[in-house]
PyMOL Python script that loads the backbone (N, CA, C, O; Angstrom):
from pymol import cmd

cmd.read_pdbstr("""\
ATOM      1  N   UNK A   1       6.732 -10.263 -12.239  1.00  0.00           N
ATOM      2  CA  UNK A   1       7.159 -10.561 -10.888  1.00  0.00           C
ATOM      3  C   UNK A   1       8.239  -9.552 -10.476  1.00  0.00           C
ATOM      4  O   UNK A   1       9.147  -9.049 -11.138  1.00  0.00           O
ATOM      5  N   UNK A   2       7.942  -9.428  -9.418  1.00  0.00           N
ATOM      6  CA  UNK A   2       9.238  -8.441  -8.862  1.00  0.00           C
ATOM      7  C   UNK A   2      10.454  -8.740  -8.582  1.00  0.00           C
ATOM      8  O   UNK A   2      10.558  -9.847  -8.053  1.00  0.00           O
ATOM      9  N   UNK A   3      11.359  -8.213  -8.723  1.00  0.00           N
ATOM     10  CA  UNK A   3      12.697  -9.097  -8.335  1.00  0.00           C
ATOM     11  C   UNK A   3      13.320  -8.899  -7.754  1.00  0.00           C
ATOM     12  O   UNK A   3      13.599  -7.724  -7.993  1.00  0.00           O
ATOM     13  N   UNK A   4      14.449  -9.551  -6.236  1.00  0.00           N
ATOM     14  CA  UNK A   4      14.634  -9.460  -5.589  1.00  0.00           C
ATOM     15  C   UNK A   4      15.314  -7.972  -5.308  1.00  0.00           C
ATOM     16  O   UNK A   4      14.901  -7.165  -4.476  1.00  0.00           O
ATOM     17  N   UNK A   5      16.373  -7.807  -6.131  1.00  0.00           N
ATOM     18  CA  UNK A   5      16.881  -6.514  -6.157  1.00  0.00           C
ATOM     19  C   UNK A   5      15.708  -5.294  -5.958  1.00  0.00           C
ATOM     20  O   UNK A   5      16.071  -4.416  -5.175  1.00  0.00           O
ATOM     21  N   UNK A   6      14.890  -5.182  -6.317  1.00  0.00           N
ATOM     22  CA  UNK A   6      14.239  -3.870  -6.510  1.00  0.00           C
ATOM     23  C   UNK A   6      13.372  -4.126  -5.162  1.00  0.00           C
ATOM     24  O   UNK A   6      13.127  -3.154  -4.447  1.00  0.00           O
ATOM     25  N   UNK A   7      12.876  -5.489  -4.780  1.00  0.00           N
ATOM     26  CA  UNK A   7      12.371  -5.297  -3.618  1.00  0.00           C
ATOM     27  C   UNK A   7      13.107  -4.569  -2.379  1.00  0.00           C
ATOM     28  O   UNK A   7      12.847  -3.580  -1.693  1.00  0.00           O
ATOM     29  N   UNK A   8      14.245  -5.611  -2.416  1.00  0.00           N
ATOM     30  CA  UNK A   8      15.374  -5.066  -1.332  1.00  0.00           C
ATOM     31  C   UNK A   8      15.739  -3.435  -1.460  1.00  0.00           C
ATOM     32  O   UNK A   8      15.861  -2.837  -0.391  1.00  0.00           O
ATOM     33  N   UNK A   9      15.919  -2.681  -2.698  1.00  0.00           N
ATOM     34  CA  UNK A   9      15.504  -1.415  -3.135  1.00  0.00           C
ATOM     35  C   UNK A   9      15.032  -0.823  -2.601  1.00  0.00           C
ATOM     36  O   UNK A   9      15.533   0.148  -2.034  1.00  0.00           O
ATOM     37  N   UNK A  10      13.666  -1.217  -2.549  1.00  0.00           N
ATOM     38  CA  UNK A  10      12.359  -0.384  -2.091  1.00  0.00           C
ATOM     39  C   UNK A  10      12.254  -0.678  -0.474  1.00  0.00           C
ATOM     40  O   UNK A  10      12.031   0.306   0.230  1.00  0.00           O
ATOM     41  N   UNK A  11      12.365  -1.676   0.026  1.00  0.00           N
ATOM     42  CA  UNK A  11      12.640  -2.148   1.691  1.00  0.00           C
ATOM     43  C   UNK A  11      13.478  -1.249   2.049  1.00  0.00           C
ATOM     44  O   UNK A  11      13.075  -0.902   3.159  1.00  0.00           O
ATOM     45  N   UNK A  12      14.822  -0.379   1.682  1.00  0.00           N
ATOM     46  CA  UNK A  12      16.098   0.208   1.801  1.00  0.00           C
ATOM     47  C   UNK A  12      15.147   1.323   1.959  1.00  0.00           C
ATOM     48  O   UNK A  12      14.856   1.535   3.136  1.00  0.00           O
ATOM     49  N   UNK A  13      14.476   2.240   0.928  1.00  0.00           N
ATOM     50  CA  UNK A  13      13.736   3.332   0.918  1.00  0.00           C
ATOM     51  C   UNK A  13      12.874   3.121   2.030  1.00  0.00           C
ATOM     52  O   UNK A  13      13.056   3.876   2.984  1.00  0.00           O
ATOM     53  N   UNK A  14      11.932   2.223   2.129  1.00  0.00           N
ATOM     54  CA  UNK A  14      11.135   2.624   3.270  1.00  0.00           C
ATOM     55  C   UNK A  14      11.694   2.694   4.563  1.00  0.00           C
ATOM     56  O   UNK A  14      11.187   3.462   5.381  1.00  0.00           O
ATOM     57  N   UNK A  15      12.824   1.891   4.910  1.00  0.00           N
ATOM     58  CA  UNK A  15      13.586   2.041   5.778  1.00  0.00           C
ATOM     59  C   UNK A  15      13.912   3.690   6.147  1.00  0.00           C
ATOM     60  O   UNK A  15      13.537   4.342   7.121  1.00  0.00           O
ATOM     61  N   UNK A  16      14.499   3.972   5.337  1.00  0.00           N
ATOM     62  CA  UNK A  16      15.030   5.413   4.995  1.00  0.00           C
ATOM     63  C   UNK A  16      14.111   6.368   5.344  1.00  0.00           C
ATOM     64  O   UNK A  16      14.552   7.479   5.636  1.00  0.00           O
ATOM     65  N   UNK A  17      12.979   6.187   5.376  1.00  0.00           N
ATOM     66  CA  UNK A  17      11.223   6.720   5.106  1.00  0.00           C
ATOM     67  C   UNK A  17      10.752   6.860   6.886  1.00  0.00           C
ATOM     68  O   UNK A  17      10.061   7.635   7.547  1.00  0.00           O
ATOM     69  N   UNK A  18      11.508   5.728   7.132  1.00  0.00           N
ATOM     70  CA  UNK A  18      10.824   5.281   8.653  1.00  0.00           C
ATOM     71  C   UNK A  18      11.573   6.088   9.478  1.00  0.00           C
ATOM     72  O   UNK A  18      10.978   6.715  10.355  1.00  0.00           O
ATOM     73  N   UNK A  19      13.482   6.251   9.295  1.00  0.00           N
ATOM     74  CA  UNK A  19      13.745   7.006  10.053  1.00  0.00           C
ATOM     75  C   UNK A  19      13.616   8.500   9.559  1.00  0.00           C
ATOM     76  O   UNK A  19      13.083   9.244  10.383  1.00  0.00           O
ATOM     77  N   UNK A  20      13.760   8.715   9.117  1.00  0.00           N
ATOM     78  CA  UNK A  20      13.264  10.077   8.531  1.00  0.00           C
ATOM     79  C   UNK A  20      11.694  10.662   9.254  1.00  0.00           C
ATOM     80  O   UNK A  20      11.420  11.817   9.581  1.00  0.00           O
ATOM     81  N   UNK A  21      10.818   9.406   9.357  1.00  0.00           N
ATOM     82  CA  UNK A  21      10.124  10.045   9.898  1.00  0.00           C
ATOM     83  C   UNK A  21       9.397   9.687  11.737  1.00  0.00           C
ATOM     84  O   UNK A  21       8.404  10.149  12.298  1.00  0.00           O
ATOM     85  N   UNK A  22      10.455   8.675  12.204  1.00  0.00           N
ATOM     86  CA  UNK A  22      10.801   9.087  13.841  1.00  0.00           C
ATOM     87  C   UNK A  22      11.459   9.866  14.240  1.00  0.00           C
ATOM     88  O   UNK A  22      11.047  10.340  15.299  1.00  0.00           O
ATOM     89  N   UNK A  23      12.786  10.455  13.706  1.00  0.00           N
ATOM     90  CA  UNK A  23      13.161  11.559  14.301  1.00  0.00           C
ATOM     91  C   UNK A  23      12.608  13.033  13.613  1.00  0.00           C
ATOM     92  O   UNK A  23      13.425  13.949  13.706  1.00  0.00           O
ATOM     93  N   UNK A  24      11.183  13.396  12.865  1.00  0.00           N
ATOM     94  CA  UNK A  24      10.647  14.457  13.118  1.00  0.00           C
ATOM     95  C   UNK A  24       9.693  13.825  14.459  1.00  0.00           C
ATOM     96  O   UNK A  24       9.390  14.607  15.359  1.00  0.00           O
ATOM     97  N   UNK A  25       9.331  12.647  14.515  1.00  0.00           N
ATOM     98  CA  UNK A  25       8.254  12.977  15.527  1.00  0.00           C
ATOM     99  C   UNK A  25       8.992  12.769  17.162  1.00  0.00           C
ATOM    100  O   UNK A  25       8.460  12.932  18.260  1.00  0.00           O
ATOM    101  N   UNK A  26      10.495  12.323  16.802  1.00  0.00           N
ATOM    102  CA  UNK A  26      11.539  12.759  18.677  1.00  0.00           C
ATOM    103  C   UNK A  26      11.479  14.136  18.606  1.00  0.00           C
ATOM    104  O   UNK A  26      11.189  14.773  19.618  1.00  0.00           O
ATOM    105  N   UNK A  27      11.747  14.768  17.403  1.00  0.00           N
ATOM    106  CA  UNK A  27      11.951  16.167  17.453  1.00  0.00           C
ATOM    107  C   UNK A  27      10.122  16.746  17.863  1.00  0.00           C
ATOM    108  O   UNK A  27       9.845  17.149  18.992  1.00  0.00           O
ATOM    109  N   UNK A  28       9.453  16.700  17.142  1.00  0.00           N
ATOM    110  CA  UNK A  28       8.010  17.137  17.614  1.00  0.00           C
ATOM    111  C   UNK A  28       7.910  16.638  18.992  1.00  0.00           C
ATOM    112  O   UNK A  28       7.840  17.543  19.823  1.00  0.00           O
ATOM    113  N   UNK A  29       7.889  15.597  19.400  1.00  0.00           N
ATOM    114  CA  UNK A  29       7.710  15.544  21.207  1.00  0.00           C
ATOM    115  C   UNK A  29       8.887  16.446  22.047  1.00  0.00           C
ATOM    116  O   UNK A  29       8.504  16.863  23.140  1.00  0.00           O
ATOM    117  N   UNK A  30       9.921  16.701  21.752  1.00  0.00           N
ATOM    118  CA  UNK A  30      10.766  17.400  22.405  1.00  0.00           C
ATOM    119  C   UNK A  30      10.215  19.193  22.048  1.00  0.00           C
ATOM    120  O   UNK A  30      10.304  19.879  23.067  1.00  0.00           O
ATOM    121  N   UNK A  31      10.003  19.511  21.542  1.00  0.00           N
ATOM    122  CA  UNK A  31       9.387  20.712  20.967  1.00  0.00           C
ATOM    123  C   UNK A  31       8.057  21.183  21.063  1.00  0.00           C
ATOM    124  O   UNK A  31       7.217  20.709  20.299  1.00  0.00           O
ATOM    125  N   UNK A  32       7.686  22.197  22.036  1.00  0.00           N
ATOM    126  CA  UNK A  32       6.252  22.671  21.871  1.00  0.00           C
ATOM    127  C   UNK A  32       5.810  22.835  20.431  1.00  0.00           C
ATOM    128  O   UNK A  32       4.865  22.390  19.780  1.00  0.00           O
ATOM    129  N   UNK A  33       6.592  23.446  20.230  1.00  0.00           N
ATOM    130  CA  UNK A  33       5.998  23.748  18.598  1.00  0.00           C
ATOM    131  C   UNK A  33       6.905  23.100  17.643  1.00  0.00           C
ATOM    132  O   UNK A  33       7.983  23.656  17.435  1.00  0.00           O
ATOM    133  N   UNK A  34       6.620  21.974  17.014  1.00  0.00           N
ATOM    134  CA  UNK A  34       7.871  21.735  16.138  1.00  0.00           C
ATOM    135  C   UNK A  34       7.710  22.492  14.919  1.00  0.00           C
ATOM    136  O   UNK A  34       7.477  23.701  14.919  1.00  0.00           O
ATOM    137  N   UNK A  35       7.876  21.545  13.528  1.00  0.00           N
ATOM    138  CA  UNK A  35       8.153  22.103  12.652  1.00  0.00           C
ATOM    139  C   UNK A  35       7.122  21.383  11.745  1.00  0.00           C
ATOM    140  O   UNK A  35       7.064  20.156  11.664  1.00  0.00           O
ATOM    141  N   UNK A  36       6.419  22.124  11.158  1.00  0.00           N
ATOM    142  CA  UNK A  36       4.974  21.465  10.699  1.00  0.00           C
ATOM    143  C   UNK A  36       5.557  20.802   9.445  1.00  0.00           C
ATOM    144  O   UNK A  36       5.319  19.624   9.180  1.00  0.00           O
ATOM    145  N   UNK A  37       6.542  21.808   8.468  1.00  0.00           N
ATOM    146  CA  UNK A  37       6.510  21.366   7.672  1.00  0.00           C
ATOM    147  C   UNK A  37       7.392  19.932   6.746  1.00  0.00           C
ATOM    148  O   UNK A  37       7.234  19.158   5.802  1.00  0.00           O
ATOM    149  N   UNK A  38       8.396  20.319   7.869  1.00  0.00           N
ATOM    150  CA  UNK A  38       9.318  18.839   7.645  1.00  0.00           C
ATOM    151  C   UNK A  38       8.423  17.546   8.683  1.00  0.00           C
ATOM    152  O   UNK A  38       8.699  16.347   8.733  1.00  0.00           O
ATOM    153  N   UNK A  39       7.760  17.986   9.130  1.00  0.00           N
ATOM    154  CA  UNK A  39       6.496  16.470   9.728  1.00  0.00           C
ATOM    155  C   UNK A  39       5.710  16.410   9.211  1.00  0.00           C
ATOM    156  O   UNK A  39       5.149  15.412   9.664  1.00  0.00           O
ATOM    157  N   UNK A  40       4.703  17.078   7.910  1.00  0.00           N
ATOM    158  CA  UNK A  40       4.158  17.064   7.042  1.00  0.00           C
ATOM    159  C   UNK A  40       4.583  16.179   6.050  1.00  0.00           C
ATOM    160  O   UNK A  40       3.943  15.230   5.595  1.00  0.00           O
ATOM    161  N   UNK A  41       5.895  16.613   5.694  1.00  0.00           N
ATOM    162  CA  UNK A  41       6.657  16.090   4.506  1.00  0.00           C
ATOM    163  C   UNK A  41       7.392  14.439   5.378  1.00  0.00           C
ATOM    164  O   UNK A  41       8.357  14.028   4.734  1.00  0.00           O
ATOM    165  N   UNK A  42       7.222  13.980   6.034  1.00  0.00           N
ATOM    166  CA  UNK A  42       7.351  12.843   6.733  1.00  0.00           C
ATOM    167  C   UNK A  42       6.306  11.688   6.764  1.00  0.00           C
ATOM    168  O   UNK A  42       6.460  10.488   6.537  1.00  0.00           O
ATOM    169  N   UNK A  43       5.095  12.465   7.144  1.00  0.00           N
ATOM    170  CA  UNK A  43       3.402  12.149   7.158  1.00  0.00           C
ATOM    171  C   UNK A  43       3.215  11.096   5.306  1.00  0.00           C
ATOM    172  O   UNK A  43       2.684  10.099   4.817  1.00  0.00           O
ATOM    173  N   UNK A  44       4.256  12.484   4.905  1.00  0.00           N
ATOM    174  CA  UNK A  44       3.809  12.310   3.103  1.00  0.00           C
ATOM    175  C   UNK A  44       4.379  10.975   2.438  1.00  0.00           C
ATOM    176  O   UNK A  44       3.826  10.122   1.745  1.00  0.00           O
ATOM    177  N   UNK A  45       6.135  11.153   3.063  1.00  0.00           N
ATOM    178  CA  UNK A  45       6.753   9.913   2.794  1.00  0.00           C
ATOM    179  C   UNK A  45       6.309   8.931   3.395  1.00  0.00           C
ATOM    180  O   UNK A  45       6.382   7.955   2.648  1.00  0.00           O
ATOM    181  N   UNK A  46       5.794   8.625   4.562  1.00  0.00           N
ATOM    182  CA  UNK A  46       5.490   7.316   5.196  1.00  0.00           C
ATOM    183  C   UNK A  46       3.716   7.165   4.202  1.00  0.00           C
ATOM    184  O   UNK A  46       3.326   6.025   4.450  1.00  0.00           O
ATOM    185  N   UNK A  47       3.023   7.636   3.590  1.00  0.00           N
ATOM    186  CA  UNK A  47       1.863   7.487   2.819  1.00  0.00           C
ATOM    187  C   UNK A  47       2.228   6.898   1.528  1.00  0.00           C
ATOM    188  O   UNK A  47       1.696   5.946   0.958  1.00  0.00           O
ATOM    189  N   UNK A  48       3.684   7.954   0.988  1.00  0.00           N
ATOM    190  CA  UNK A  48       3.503   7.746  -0.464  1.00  0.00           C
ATOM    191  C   UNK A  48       4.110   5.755  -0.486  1.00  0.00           C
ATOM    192  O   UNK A  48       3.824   4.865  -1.286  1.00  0.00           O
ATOM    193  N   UNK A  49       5.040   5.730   0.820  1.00  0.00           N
ATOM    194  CA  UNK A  49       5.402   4.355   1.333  1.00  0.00           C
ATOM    195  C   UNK A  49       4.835   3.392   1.288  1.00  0.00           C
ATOM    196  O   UNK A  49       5.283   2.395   0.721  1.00  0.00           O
ATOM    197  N   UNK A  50       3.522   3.444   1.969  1.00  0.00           N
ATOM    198  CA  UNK A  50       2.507   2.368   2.263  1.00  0.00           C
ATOM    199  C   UNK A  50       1.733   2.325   0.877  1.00  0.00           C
ATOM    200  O   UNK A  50       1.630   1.126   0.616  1.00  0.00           O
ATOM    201  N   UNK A  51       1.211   2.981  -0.014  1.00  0.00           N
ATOM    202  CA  UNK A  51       0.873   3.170  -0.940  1.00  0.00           C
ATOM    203  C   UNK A  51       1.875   2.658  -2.070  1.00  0.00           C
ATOM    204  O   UNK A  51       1.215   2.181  -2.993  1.00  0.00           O
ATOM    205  N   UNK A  52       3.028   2.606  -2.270  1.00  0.00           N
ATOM    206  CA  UNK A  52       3.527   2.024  -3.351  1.00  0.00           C
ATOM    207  C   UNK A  52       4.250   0.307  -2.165  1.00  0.00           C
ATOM    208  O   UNK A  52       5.191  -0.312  -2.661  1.00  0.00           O
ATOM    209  N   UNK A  53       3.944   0.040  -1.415  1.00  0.00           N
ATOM    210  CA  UNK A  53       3.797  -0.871  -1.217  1.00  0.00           C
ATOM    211  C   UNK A  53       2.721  -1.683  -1.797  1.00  0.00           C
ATOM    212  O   UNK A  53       2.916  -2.873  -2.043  1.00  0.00           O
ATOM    213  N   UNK A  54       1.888  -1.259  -1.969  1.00  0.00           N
ATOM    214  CA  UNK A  54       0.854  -1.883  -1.948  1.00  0.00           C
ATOM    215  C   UNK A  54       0.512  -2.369  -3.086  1.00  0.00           C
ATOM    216  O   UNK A  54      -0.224  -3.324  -3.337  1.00  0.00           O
ATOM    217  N   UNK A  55       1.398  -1.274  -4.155  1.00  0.00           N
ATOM    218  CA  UNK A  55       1.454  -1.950  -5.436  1.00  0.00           C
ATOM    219  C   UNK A  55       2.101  -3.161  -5.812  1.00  0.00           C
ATOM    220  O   UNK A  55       1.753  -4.226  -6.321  1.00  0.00           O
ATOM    221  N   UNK A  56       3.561  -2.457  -5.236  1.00  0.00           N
ATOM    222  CA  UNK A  56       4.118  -3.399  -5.562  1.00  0.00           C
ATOM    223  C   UNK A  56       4.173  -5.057  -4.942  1.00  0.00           C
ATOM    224  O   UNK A  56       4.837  -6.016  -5.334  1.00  0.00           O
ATOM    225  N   UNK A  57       3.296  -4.947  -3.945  1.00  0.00           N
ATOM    226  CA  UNK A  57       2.870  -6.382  -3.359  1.00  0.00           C
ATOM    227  C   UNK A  57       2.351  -7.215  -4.798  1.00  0.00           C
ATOM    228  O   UNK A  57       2.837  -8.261  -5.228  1.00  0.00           O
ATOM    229  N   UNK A  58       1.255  -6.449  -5.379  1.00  0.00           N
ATOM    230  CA  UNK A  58       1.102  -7.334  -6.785  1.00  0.00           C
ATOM    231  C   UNK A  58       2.075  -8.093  -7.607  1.00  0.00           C
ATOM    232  O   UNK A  58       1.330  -8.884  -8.186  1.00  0.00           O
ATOM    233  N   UNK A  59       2.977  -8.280  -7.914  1.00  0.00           N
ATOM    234  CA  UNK A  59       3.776  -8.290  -8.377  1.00  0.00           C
ATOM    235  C   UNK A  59       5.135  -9.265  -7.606  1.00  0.00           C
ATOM    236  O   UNK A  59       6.232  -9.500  -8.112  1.00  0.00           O
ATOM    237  N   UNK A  60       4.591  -9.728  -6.171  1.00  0.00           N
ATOM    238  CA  UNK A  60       5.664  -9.949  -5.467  1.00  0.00           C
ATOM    239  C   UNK A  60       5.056 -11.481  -5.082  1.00  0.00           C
ATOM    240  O   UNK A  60       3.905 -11.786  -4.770  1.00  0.00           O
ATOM    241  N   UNK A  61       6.122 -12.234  -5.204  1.00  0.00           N
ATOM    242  CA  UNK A  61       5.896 -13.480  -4.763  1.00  0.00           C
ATOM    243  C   UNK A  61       5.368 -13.596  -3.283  1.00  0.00           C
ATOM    244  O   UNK A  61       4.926 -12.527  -2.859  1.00  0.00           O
ATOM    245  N   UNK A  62       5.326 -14.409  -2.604  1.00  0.00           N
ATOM    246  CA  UNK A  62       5.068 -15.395  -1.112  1.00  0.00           C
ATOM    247  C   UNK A  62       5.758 -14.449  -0.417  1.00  0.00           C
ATOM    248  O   UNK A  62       5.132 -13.614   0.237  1.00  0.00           O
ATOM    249  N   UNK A  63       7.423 -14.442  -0.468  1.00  0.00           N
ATOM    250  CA  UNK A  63       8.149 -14.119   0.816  1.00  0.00           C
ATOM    251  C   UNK A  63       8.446 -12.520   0.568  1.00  0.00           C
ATOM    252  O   UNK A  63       8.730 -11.707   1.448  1.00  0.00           O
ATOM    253  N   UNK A  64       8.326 -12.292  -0.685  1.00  0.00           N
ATOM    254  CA  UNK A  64       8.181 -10.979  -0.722  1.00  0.00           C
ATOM    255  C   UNK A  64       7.167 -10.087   0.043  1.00  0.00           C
ATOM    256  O   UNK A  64       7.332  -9.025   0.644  1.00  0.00           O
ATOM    257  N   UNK A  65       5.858 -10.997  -0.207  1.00  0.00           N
ATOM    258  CA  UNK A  65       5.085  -9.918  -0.406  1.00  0.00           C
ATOM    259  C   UNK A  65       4.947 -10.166   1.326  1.00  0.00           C
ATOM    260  O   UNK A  65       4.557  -9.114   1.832  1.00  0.00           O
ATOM    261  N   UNK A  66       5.154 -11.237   2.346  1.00  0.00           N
ATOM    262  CA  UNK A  66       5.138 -10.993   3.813  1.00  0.00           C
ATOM    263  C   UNK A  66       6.393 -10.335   4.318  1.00  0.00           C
ATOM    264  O   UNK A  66       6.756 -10.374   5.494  1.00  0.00           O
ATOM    265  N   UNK A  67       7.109  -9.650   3.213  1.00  0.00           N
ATOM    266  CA  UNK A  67       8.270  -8.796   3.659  1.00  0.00           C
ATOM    267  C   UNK A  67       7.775  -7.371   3.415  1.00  0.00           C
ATOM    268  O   UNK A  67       7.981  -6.572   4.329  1.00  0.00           O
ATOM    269  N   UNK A  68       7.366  -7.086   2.691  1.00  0.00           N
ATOM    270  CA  UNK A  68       5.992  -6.244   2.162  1.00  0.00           C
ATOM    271  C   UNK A  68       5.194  -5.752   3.440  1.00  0.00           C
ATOM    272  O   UNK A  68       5.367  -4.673   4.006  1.00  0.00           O
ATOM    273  N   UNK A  69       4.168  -6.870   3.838  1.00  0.00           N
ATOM    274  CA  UNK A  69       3.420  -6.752   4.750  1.00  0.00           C
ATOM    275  C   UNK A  69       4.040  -6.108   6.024  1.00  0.00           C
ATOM    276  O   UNK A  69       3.615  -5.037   6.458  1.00  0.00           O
ATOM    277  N   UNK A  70       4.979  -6.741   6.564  1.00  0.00           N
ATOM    278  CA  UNK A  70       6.059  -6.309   7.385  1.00  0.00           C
ATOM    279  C   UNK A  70       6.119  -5.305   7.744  1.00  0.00           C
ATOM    280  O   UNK A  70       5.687  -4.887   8.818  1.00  0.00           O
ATOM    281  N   UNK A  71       6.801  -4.576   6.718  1.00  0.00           N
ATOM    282  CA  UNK A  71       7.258  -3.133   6.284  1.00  0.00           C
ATOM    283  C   UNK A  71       5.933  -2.378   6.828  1.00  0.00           C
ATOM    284  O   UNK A  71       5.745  -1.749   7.869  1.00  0.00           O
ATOM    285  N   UNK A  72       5.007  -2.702   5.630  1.00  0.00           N
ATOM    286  CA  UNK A  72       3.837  -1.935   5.757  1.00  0.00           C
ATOM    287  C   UNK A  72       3.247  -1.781   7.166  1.00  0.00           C
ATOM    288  O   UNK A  72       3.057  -0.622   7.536  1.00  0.00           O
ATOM    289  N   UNK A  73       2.889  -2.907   8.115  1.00  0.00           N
ATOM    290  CA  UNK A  73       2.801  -2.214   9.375  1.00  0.00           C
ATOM    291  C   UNK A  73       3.380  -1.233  10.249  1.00  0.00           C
ATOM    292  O   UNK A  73       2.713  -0.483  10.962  1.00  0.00           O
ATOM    293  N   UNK A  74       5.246  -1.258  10.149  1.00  0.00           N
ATOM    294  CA  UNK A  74       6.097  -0.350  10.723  1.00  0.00           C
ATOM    295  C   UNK A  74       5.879   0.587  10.314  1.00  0.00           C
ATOM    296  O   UNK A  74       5.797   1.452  11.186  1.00  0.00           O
ATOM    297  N   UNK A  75       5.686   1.001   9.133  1.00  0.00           N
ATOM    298  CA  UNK A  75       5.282   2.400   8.500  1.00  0.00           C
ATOM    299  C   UNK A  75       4.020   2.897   9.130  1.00  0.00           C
ATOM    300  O   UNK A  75       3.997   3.992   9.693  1.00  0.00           O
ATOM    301  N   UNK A  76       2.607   1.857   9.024  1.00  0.00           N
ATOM    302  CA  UNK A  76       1.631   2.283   9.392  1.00  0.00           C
ATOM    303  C   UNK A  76       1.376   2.937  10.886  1.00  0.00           C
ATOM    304  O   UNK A  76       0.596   3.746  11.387  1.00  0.00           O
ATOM    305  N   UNK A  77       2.636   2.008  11.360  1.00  0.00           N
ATOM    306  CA  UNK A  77       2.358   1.942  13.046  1.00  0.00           C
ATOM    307  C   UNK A  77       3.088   3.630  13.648  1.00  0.00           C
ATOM    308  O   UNK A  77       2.619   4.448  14.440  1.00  0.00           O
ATOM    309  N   UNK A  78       4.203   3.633  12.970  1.00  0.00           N
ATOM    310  CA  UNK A  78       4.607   4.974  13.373  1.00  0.00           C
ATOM    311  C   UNK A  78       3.917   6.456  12.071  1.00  0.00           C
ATOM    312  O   UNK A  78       4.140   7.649  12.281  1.00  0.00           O
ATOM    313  N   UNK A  79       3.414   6.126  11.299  1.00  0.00           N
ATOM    314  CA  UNK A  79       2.206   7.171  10.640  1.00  0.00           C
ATOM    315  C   UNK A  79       1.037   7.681  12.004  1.00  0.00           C
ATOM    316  O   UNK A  79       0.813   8.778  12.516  1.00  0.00           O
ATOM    317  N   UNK A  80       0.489   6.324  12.240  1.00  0.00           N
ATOM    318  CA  UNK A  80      -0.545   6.631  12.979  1.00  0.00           C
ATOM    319  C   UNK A  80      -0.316   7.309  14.608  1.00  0.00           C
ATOM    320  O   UNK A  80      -1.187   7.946  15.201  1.00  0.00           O
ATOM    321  N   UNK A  81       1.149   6.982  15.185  1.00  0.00           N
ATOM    322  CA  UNK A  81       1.620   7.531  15.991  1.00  0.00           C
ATOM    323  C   UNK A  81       1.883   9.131  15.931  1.00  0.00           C
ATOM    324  O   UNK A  81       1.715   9.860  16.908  1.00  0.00           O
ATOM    325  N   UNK A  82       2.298   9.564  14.711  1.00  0.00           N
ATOM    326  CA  UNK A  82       2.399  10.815  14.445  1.00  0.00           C
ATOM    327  C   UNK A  82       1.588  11.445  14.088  1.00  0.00           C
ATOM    328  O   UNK A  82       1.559  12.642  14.374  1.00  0.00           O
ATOM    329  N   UNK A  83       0.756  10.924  13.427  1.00  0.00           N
ATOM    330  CA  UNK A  83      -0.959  11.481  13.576  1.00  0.00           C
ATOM    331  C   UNK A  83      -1.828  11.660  14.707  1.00  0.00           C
ATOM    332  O   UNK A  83      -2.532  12.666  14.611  1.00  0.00           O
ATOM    333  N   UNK A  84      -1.974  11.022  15.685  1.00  0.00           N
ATOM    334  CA  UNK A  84      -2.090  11.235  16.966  1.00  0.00           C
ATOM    335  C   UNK A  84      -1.255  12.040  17.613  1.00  0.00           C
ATOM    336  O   UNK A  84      -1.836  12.872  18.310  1.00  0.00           O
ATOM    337  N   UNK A  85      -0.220  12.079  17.625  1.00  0.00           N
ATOM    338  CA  UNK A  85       0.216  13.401  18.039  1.00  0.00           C
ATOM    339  C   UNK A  85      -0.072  14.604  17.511  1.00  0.00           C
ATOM    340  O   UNK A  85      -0.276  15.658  18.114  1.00  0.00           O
ATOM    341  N   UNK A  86      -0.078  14.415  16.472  1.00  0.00           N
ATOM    342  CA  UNK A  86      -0.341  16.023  15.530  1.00  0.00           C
ATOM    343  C   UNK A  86      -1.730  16.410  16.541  1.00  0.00           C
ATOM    344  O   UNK A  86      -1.862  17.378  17.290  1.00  0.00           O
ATOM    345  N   UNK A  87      -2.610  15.378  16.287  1.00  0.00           N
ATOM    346  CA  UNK A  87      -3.806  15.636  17.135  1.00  0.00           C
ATOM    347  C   UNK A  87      -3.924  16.627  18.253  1.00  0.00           C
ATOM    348  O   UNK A  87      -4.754  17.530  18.352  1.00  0.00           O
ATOM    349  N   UNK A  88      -2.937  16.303  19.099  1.00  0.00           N
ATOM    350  CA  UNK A  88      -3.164  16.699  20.585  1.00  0.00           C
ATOM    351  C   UNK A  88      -2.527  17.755  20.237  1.00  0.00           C
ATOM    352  O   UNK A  88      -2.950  18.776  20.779  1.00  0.00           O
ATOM    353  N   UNK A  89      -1.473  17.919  19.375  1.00  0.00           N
ATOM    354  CA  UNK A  89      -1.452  19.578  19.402  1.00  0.00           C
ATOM    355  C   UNK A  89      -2.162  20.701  19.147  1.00  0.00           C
ATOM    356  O   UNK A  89      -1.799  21.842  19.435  1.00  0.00           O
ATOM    357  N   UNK A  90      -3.050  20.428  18.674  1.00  0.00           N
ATOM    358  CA  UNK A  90      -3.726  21.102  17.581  1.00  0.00           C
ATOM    359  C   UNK A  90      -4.903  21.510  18.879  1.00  0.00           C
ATOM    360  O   UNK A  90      -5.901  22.182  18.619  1.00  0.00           O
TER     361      UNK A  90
END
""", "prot")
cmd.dss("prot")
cmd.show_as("cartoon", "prot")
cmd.util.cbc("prot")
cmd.orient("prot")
């Protein structure tokens, strides 16, 4: 089972994950051309995010794991936002 500490841990990181990767994509909308590679490396953290979420949901009780879930949409929701943008630049 997972324990509270390391959840709250890992909630802290994705947090960290999330802003890290809205302000490359304020910076990419303010910018014709942003910067591929620190929004790449944003793209990466919000993946490697949702992905070790997902593990560690195994492992996570009831309220964990809908704290889990949580997370995992905010991540997903601004991934897929920045993926769509990448889009239209391209």
């Amino acid at each position: 089972m997972a324990t509270r500490q390391s959840v709250d841990e890992y909630l802290q990181r994705c947090t960290d994950a999330l802003d890290y990767a809205r302000d490359q994509y304020k910076t990419g909308m303010k910018q014709e051309h942003y910067n591929e590679t620190e929004y790449t490396k944003a793209l990466q953290q919000l993946e490697d995010a949702v992905n070790d979420i997902n593990h560690l949901s195994l492992s996570a009780n009831d309220q964990q794991q809908d704290q889990l879930y949580r997370m995992r949409l905010q991540l997903q929701q601004v991934q897929n936002e920045m993926i769509l943008k990448g889009d239209t630049e391209r």
